[in-house]
Biopython code that builds the backbone (N, CA, C, O; Angstrom):
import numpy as np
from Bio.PDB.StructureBuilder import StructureBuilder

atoms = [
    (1, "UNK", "N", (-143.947, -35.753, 38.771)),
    (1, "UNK", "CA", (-145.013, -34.789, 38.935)),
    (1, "UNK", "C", (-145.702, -34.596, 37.586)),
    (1, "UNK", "O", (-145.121, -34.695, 36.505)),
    (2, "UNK", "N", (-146.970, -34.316, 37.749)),
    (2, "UNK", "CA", (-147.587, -34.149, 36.520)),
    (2, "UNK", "C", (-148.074, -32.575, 36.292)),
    (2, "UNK", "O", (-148.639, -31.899, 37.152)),
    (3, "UNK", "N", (-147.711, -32.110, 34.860)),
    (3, "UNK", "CA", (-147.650, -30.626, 34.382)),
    (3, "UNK", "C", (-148.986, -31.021, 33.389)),
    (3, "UNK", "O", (-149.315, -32.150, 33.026)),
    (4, "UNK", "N", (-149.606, -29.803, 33.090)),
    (4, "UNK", "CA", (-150.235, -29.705, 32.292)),
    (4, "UNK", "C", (-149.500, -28.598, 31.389)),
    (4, "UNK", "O", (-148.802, -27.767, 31.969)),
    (5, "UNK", "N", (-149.656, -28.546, 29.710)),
    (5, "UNK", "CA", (-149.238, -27.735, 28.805)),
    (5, "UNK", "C", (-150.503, -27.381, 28.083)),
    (5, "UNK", "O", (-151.256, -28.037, 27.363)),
    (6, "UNK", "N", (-150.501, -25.802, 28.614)),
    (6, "UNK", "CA", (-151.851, -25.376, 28.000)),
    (6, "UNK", "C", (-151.381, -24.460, 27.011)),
    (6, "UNK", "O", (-150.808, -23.382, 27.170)),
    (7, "UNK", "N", (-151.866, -25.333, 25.483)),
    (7, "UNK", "CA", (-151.682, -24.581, 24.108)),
    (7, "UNK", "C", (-152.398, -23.536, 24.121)),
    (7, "UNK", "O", (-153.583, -23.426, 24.436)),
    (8, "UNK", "N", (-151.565, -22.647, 23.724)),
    (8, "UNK", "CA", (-152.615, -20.733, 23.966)),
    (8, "UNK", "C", (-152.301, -20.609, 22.294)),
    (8, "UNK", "O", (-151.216, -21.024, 21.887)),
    (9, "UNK", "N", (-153.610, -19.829, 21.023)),
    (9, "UNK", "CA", (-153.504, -20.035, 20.406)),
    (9, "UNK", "C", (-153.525, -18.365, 20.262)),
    (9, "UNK", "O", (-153.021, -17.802, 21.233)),
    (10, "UNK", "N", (-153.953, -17.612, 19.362)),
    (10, "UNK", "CA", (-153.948, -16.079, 19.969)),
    (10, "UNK", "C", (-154.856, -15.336, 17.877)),
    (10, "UNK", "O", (-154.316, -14.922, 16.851)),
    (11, "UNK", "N", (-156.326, -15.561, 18.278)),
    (11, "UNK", "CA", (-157.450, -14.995, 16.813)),
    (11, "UNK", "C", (-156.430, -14.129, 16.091)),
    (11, "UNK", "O", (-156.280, -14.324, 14.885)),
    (12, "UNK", "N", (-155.802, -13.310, 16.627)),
    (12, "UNK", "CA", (-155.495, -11.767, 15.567)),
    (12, "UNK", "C", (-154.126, -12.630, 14.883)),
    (12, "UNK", "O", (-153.887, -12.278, 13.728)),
    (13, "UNK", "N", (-153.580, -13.270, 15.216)),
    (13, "UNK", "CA", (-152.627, -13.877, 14.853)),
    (13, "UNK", "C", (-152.389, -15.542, 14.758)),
    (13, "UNK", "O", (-151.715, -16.211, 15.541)),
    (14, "UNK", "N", (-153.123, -16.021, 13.589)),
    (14, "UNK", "CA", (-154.004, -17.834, 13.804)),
    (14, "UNK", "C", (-152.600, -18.088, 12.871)),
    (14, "UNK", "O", (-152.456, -17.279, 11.954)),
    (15, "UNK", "N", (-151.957, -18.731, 12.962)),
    (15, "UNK", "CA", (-150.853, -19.374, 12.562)),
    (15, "UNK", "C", (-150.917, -20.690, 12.037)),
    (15, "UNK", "O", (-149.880, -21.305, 11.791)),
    (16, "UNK", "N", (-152.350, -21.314, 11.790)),
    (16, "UNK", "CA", (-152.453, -22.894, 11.578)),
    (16, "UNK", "C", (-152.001, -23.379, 10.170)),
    (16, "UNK", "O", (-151.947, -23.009, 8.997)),
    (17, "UNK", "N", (-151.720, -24.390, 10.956)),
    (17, "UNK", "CA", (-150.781, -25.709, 9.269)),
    (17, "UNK", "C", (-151.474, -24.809, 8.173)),
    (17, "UNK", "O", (-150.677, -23.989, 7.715)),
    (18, "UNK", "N", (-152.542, -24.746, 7.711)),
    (18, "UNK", "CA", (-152.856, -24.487, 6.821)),
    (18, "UNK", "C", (-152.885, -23.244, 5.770)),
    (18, "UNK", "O", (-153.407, -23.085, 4.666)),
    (19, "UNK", "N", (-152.102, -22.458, 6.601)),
    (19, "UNK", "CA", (-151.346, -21.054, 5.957)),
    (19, "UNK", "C", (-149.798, -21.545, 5.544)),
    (19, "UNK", "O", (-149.013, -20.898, 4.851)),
    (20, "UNK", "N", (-149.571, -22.834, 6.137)),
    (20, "UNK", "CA", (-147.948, -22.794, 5.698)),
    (20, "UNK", "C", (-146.847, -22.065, 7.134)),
    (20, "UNK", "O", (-145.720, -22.386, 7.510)),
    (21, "UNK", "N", (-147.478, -21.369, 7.454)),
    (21, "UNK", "CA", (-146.521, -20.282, 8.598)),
    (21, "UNK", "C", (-146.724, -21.309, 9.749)),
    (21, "UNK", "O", (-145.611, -21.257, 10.273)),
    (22, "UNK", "N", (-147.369, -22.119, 10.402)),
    (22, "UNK", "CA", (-147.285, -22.493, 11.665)),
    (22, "UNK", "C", (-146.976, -24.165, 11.390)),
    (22, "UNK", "O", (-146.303, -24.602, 10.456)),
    (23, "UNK", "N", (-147.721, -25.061, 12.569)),
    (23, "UNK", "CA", (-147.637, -26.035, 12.438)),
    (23, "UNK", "C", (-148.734, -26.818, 12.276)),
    (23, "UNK", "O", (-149.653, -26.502, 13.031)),
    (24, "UNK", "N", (-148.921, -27.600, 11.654)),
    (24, "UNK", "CA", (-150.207, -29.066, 10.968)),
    (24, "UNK", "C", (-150.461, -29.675, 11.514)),
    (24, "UNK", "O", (-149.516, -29.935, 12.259)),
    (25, "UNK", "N", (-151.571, -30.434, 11.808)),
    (25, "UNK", "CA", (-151.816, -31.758, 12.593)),
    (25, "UNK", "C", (-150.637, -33.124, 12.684)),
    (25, "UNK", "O", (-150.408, -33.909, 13.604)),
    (26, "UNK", "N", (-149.966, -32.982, 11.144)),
    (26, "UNK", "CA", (-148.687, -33.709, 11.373)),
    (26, "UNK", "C", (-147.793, -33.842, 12.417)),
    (26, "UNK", "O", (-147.418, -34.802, 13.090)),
    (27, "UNK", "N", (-147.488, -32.433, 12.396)),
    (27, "UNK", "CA", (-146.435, -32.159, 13.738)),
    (27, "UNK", "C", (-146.934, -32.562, 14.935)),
    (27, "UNK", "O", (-146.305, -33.342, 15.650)),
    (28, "UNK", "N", (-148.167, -32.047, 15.282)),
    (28, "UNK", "CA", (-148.789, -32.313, 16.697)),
    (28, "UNK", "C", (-149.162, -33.897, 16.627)),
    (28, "UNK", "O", (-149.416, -34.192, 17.795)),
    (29, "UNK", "N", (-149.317, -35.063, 15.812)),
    (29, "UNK", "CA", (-149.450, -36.290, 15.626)),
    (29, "UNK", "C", (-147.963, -36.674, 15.982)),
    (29, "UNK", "O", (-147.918, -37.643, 16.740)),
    (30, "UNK", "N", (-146.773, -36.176, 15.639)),
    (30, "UNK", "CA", (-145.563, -36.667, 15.419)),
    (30, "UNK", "C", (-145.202, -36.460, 16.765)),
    (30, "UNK", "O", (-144.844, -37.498, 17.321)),
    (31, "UNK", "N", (-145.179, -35.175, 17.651)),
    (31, "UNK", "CA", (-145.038, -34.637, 18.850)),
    (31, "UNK", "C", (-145.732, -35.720, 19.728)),
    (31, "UNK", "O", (-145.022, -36.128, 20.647)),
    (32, "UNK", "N", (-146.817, -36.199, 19.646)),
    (32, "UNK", "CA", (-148.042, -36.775, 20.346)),
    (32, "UNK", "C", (-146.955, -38.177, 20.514)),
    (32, "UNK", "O", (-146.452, -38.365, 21.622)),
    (33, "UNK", "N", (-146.750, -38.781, 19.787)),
    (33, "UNK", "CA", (-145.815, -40.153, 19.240)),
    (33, "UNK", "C", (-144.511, -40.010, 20.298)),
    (33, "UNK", "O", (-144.662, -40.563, 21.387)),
    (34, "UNK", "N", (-143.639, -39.526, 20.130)),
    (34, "UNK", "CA", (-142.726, -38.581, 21.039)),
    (34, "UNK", "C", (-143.205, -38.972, 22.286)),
    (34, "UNK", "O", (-142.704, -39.790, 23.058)),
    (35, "UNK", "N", (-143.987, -38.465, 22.385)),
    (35, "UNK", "CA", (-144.120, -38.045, 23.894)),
    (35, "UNK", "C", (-144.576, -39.725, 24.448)),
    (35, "UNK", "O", (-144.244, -40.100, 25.573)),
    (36, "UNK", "N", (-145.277, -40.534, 23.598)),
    (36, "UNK", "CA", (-145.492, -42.073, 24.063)),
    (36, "UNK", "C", (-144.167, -42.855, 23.707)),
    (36, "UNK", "O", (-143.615, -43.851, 24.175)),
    (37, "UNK", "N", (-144.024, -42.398, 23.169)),
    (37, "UNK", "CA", (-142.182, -43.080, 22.724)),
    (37, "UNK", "C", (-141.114, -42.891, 24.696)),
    (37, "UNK", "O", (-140.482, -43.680, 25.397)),
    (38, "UNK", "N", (-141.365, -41.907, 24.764)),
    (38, "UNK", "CA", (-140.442, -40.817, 26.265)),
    (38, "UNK", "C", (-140.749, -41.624, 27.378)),
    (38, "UNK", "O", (-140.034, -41.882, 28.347)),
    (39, "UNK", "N", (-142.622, -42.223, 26.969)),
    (39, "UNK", "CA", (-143.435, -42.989, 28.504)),
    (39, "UNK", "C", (-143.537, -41.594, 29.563)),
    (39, "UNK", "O", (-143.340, -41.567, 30.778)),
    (40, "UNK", "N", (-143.900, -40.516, 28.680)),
    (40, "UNK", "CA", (-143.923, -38.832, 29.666)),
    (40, "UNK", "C", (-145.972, -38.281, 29.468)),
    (40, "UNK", "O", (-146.506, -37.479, 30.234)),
    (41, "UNK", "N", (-146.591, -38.869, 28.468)),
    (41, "UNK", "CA", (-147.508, -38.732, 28.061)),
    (41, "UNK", "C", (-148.491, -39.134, 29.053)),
    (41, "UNK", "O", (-148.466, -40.364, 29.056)),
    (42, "UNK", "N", (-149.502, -38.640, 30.052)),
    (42, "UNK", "CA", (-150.556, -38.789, 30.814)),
    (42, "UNK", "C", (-151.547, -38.257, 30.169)),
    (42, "UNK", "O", (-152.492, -38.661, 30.847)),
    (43, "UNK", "N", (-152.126, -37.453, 29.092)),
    (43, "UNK", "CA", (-153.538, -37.181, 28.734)),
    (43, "UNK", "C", (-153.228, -35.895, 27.676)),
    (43, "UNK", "O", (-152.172, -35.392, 27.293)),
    (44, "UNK", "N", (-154.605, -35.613, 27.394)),
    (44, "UNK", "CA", (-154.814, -34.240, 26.566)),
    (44, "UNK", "C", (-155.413, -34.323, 26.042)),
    (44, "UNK", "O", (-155.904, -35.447, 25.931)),
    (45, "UNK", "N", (-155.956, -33.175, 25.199)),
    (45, "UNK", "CA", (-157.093, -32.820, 24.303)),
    (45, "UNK", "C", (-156.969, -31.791, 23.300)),
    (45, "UNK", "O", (-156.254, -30.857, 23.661)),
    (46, "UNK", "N", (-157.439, -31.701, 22.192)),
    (46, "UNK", "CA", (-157.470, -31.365, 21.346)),
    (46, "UNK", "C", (-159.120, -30.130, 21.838)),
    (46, "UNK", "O", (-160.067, -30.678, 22.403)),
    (47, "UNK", "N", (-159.173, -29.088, 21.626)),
    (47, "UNK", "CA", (-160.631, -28.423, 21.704)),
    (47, "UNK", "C", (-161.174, -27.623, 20.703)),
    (47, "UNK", "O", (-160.414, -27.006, 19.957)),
    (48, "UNK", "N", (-162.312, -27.550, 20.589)),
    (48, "UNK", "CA", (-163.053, -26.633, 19.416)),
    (48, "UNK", "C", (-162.471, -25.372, 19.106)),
    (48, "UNK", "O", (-161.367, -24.943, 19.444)),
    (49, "UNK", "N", (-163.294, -24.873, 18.468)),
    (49, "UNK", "CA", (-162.587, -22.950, 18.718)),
    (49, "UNK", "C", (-163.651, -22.342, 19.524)),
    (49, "UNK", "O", (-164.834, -22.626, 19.710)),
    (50, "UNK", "N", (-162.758, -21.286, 20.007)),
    (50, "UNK", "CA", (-163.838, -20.937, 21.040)),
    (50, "UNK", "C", (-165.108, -20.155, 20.817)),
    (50, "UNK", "O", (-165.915, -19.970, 21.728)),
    (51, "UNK", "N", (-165.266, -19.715, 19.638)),
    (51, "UNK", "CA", (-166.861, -19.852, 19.466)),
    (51, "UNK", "C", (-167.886, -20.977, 19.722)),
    (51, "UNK", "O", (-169.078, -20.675, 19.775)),
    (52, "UNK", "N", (-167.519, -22.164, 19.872)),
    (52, "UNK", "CA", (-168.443, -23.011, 19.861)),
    (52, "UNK", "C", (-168.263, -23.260, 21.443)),
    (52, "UNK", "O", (-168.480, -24.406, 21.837)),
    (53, "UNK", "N", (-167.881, -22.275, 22.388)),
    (53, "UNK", "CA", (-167.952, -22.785, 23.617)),
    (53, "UNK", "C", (-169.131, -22.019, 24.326)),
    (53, "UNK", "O", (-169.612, -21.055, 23.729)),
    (54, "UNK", "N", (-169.616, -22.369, 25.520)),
    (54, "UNK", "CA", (-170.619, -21.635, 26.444)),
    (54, "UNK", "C", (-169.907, -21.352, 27.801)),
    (54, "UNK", "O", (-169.018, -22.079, 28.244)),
    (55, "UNK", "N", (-170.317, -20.371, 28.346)),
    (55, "UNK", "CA", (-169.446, -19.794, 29.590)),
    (55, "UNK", "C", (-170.743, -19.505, 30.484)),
    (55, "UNK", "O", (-171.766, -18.897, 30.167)),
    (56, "UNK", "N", (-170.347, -20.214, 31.882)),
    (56, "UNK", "CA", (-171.620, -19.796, 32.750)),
    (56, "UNK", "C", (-170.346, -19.192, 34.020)),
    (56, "UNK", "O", (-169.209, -19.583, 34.287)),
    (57, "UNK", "N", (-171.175, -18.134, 34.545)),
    (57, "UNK", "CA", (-170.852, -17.874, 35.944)),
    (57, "UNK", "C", (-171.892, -16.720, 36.514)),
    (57, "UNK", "O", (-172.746, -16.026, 35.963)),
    (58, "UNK", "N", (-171.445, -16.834, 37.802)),
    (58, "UNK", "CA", (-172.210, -16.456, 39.045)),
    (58, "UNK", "C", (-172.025, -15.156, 40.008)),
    (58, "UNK", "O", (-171.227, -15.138, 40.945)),
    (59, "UNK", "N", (-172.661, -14.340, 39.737)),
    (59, "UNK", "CA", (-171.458, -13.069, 40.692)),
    (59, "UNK", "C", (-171.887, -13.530, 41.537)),
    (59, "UNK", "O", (-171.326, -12.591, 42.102)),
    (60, "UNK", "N", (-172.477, -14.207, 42.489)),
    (60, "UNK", "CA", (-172.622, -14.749, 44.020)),
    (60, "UNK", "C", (-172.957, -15.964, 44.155)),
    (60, "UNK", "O", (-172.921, -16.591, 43.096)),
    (61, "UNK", "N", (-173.411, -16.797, 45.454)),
    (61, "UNK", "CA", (-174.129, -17.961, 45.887)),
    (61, "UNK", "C", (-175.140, -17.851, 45.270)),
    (61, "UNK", "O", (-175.264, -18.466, 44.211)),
    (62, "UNK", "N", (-176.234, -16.969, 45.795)),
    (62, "UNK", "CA", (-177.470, -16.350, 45.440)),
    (62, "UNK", "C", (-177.958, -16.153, 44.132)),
    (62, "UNK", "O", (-179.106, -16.219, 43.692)),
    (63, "UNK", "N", (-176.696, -15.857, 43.496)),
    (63, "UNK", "CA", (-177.409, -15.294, 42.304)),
    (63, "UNK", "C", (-177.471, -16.736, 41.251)),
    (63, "UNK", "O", (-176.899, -17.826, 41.223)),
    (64, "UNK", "N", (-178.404, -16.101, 40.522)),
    (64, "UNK", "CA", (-178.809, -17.063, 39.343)),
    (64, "UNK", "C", (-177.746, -17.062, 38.215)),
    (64, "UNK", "O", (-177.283, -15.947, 37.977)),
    (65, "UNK", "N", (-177.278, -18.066, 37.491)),
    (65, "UNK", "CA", (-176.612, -18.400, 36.760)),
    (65, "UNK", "C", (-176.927, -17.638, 35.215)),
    (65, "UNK", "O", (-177.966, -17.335, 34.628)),
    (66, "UNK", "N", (-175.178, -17.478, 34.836)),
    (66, "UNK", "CA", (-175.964, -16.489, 33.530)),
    (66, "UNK", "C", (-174.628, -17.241, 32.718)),
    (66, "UNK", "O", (-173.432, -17.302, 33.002)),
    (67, "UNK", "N", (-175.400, -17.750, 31.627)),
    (67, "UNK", "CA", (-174.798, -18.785, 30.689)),
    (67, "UNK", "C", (-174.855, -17.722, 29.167)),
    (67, "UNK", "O", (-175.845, -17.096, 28.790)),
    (68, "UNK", "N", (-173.797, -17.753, 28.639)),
    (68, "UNK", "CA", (-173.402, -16.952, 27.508)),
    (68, "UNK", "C", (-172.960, -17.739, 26.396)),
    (68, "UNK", "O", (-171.911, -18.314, 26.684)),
    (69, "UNK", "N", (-173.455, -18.042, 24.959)),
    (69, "UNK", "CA", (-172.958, -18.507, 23.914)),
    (69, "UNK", "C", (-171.021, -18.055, 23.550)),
    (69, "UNK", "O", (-170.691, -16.869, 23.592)),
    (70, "UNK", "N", (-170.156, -18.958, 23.284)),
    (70, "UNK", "CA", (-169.087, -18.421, 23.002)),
    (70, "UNK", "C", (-167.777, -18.163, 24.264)),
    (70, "UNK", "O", (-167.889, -18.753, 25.338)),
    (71, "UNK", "N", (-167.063, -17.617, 24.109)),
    (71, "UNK", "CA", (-166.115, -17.497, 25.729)),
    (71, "UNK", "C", (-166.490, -16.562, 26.317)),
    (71, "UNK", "O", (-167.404, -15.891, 25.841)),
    (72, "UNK", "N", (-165.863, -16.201, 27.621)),
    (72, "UNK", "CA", (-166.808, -15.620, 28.572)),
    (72, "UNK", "C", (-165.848, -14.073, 28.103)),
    (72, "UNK", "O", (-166.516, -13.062, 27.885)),
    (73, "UNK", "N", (-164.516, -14.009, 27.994)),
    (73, "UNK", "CA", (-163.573, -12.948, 27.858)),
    (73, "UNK", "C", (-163.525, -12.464, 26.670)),
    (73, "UNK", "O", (-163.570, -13.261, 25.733)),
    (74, "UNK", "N", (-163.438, -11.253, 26.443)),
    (74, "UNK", "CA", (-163.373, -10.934, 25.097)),
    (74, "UNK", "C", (-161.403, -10.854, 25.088)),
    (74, "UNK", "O", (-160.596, -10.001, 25.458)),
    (75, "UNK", "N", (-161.280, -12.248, 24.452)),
    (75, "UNK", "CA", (-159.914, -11.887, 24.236)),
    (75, "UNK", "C", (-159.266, -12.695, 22.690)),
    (75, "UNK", "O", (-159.891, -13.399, 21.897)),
    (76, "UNK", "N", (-158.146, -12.372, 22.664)),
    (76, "UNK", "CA", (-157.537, -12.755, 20.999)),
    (76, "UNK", "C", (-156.786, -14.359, 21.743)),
    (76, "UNK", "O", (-156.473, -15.357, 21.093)),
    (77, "UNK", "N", (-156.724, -14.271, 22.448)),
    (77, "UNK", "CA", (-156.129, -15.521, 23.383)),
    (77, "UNK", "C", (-156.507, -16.261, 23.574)),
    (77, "UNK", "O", (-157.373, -15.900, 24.371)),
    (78, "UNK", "N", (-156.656, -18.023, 23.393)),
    (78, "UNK", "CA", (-157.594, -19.033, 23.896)),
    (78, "UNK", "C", (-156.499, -20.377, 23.848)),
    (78, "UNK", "O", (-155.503, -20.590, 23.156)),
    (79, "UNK", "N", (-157.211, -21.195, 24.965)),
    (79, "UNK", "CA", (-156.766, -22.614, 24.919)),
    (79, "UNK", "C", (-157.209, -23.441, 23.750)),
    (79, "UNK", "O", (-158.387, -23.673, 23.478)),
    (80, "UNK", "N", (-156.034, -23.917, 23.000)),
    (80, "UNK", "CA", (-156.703, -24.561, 21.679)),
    (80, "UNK", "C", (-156.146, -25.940, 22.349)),
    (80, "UNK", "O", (-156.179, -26.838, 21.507)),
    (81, "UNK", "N", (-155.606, -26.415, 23.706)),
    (81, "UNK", "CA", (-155.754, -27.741, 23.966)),
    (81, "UNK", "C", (-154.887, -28.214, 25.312)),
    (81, "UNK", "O", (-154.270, -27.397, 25.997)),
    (82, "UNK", "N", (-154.918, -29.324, 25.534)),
    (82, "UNK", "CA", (-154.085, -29.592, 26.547)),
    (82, "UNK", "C", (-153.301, -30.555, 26.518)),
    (82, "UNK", "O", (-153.935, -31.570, 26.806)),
    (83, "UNK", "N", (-152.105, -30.801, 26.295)),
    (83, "UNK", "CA", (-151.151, -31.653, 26.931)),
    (83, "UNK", "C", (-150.971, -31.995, 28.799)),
    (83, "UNK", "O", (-150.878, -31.201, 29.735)),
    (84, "UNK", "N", (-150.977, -33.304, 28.776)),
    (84, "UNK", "CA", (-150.536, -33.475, 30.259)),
    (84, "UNK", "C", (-149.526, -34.589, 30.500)),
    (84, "UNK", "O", (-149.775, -35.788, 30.381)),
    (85, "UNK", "N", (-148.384, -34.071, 30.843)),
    (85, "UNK", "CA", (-146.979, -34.903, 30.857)),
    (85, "UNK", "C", (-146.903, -35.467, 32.091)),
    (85, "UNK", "O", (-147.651, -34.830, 32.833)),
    (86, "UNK", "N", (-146.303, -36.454, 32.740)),
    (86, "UNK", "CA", (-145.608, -37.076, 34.020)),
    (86, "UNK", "C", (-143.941, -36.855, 33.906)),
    (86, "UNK", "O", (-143.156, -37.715, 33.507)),
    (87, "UNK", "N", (-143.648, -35.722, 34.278)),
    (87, "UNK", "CA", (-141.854, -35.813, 34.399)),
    (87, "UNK", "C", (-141.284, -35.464, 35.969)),
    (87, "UNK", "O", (-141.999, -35.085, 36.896)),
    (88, "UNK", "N", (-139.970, -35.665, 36.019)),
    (88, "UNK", "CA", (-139.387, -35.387, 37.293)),
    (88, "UNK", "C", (-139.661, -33.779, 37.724)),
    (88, "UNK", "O", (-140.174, -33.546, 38.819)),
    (89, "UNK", "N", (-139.325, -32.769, 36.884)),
    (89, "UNK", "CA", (-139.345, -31.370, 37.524)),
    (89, "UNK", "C", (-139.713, -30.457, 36.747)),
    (89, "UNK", "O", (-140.405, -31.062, 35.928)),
    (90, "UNK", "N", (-139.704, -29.381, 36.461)),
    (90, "UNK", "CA", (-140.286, -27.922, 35.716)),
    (90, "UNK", "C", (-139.380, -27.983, 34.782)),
    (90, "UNK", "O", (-139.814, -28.069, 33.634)),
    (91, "UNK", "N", (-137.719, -27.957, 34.999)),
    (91, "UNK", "CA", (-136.990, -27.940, 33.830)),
    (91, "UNK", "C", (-137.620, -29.269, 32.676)),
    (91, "UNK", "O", (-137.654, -29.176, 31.449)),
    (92, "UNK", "N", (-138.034, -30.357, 33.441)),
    (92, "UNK", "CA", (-137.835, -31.559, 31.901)),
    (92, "UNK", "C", (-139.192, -31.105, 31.137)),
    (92, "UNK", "O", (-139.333, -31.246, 29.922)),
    (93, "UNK", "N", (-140.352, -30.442, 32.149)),
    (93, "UNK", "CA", (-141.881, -30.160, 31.246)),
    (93, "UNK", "C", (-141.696, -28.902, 30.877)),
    (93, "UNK", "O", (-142.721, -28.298, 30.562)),
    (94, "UNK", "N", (-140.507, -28.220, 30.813)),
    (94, "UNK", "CA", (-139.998, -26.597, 29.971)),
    (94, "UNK", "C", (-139.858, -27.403, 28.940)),
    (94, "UNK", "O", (-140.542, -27.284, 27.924)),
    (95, "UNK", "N", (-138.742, -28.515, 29.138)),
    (95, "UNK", "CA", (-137.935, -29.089, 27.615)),
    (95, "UNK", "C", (-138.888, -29.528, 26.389)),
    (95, "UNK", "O", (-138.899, -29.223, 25.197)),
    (96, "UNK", "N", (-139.789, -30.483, 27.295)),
    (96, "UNK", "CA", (-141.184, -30.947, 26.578)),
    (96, "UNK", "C", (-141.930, -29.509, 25.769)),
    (96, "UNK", "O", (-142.020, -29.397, 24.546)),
    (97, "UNK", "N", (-142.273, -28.786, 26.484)),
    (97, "UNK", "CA", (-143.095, -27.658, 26.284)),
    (97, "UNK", "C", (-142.003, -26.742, 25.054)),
    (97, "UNK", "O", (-142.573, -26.126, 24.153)),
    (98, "UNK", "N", (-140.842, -26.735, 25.110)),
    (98, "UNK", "CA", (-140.210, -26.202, 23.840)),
    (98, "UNK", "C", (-139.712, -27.458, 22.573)),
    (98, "UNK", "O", (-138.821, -27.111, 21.797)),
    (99, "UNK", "N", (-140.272, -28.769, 22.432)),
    (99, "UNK", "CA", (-139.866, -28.684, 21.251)),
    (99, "UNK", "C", (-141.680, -28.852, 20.534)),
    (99, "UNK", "O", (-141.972, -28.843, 19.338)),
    (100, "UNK", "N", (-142.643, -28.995, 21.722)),
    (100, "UNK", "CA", (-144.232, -28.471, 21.176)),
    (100, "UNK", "C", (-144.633, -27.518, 19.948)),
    (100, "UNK", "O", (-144.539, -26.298, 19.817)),
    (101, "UNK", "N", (-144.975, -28.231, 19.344)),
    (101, "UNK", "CA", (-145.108, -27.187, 17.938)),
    (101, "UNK", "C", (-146.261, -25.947, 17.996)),
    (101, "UNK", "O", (-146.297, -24.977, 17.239)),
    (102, "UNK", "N", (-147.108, -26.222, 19.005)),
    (102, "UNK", "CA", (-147.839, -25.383, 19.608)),
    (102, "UNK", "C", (-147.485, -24.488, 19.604)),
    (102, "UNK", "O", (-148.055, -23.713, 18.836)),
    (103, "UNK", "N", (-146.394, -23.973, 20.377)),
    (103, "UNK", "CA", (-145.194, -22.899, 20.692)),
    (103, "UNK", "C", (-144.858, -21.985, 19.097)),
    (103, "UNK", "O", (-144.471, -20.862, 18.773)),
    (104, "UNK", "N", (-145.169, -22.929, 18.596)),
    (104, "UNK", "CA", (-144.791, -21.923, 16.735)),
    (104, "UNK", "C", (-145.852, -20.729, 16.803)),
    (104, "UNK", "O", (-146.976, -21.129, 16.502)),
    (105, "UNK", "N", (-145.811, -19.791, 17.021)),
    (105, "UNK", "CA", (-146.923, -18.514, 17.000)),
    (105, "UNK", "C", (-148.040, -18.430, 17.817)),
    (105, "UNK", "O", (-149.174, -17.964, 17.698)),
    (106, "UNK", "N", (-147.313, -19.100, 18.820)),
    (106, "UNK", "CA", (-148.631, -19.742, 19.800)),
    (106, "UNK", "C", (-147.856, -19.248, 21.057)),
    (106, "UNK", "O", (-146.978, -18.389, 20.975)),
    (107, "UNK", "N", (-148.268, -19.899, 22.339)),
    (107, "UNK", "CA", (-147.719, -19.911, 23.902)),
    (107, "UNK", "C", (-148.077, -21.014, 24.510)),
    (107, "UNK", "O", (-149.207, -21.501, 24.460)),
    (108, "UNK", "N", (-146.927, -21.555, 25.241)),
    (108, "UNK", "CA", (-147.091, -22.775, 25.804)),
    (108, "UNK", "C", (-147.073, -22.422, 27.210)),
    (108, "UNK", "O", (-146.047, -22.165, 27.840)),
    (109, "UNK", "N", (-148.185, -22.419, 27.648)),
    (109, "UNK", "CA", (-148.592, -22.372, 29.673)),
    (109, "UNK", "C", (-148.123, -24.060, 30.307)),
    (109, "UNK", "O", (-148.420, -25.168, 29.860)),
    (110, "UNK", "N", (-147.226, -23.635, 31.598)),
    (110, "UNK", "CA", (-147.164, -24.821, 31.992)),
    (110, "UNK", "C", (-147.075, -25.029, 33.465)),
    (110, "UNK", "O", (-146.060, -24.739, 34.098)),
    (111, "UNK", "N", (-148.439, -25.670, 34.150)),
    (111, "UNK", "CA", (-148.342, -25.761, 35.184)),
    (111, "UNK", "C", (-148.783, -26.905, 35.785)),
    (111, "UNK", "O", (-149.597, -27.609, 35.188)),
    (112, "UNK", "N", (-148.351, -27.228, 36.948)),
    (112, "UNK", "CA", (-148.161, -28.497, 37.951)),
    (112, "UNK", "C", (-150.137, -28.882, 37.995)),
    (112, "UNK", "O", (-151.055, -28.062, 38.002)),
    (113, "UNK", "N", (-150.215, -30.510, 38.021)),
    (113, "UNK", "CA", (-151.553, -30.516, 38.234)),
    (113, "UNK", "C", (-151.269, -30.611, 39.653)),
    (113, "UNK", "O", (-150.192, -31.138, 39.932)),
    (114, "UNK", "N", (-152.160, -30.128, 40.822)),
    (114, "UNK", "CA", (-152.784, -30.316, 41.381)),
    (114, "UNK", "C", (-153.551, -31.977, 41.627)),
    (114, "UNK", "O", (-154.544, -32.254, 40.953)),
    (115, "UNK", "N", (-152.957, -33.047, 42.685)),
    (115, "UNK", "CA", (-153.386, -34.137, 42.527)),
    (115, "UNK", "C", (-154.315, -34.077, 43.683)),
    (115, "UNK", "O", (-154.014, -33.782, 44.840)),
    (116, "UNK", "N", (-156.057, -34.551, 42.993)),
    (116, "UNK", "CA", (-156.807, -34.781, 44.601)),
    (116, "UNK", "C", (-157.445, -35.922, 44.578)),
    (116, "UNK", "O", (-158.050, -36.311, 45.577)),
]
sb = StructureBuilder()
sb.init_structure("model")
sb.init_model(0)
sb.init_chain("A")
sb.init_seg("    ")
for serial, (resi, resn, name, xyz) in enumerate(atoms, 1):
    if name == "N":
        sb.init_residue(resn, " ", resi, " ")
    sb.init_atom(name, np.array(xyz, "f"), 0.0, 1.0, " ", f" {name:<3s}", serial, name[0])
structure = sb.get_structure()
């Protein structure tokens, strides 16, 4: 089954390689390796910060589209990327999802894709 691992990164508390306190592109390069080493690796992405994103939605059919510079939520919380694994069950994409360096001051979301 295939999981997706959605890296949650969290503004009030940015933990990146580059303070020393979290983890570096190293780790997530080394992790990345790992995971093609396992043959568990199906996809992912790396994403901007979420200022540089645009958010559109619709309160109805009808209504006209209203597109906003930036994320749509005002929150300290964001996807800084995605992992997507192929393993047997929830326990082996937990195991995956805890030795993710992501997880260092971060949150690792992990759920089943949906195949259509």
């Amino acid at each position: 089954m295939k999981y997706v691992l959605l890296l949650m990164g969290n503004l009030a508390d940015d933990r990146c390689g580059e303070t020393g306190e979290g983890p570096g592109p190293e780790e997530f390069i080394a992790f990345d390796a790992e995971l093609q080493e396992a043959g568990v690796l199906a996809g992912g992405f790396a994403l901007t910060d979420p200022e540089e994103g645009t958010s559109l939605s619709r309160a109805s059919r009808e209504a006209e589209p209203v597109i906003t510079a930036g994320p749509y939520a005002e929150s300290r919380e964001f996807v800084g990327g995605t992992i997507v694994i192929e393993v047997d069950s929830l326990d082996d994409a937990l195991a995956w999802a805890e030795k993710c360096p992501g997880a260092i001051g971060g949150r690792i979301e992990i759920r089943p894709l949906l195949e259509m």
